[in-house]
C-alpha positions in Angstrom: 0.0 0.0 0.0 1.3 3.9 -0.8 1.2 6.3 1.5 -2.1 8.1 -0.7 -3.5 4.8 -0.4 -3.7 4.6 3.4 -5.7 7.9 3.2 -8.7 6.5 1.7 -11.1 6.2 3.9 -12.5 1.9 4.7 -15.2 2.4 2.2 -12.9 4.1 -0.5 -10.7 2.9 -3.2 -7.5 4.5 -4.8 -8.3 5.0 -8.2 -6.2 7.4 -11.0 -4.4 9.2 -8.3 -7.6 9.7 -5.8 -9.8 8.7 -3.5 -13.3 7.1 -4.7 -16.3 5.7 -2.9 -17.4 2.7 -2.9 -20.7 1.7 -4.1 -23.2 1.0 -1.8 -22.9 -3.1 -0.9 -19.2 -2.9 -1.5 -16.2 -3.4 0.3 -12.6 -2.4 -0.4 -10.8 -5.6 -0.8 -7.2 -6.6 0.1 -6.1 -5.3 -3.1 -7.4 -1.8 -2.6 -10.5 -2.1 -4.9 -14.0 -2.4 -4.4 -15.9 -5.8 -4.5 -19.4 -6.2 -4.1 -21.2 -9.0 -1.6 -21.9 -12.4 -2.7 -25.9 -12.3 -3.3 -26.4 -14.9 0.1 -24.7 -11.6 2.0 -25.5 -8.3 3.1 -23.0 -5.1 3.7 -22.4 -4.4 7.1 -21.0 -0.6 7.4 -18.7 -0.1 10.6 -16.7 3.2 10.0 -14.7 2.9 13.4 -11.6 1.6 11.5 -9.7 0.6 8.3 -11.2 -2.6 6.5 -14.2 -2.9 10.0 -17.1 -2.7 6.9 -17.3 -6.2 5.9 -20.4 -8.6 4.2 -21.8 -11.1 6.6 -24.0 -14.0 5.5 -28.0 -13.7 5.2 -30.3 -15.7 7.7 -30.9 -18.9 6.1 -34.0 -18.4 3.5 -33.1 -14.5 2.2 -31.1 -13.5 0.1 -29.2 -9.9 -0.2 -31.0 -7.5 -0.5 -29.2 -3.9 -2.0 -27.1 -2.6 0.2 -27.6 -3.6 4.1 -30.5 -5.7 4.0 -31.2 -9.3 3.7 -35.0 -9.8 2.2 -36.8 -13.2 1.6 -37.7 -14.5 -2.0 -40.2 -12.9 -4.5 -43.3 -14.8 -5.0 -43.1 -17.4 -7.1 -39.3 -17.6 -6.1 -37.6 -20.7 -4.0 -34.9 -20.6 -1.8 -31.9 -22.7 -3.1 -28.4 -23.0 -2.6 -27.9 -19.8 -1.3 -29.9 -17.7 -4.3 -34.1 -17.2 -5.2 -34.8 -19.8 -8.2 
C-alpha cells in the first residue's frame, strides 16, 4: 500500500491518483478495490476503522437485498443453494 492509499477512507478505493467511494454493498478488498457482496450476504457498514465494513451471511431463507439488508424470495421464487430460483 502507498502512503495516498492509506488515506482513503475503509469504504474508498485508490483509483487514478484519488480517492473514490465505494458503491453502496461494496467493500474495499485486500487489493485496494472495491468488491461487491456475494448475493447470500448483506453489507455491514462499521466506520470505526480501516477494513471494520465487511459482508456477513444472510439468515438462512433470504437472500441480499441492496445494500444492508437481507430480504426473503419474490413470489413465485424458492430458496436454493444460497440464491431465489
Amino acid at each position: 500500500m502507498t502512503i495516498p492509499e492509506a488515506k482513503c477512507k475503509n469504504v474508498e478505493e485508490f483509483l487514478q491518483g484519488a480517492c473514490s467511494p465505494c458503491p453502496i454493498g461494496s467493500i474495499l478488498g485486500s487489493n485496494f478495490e472495491c468488491e461487491y457482496c456475494h448475493s447470500d450476504q448483506y453489507f455491514d457498514e462499521n466506520f470505526d476503522s480501516f477494513f471494520k465494513s465487511s459482508c456477513k451471511y444472510c439468515p438462512l431463507g433470504t437472500v441480499g437485498g441492496q445494500g444492508n439488508e437481507c430480504v426473503p424470495c419474490s413470489g413465485g421464487f424458492i430458496y436454493e443453494n444460497t440464491k431465489c430460483r
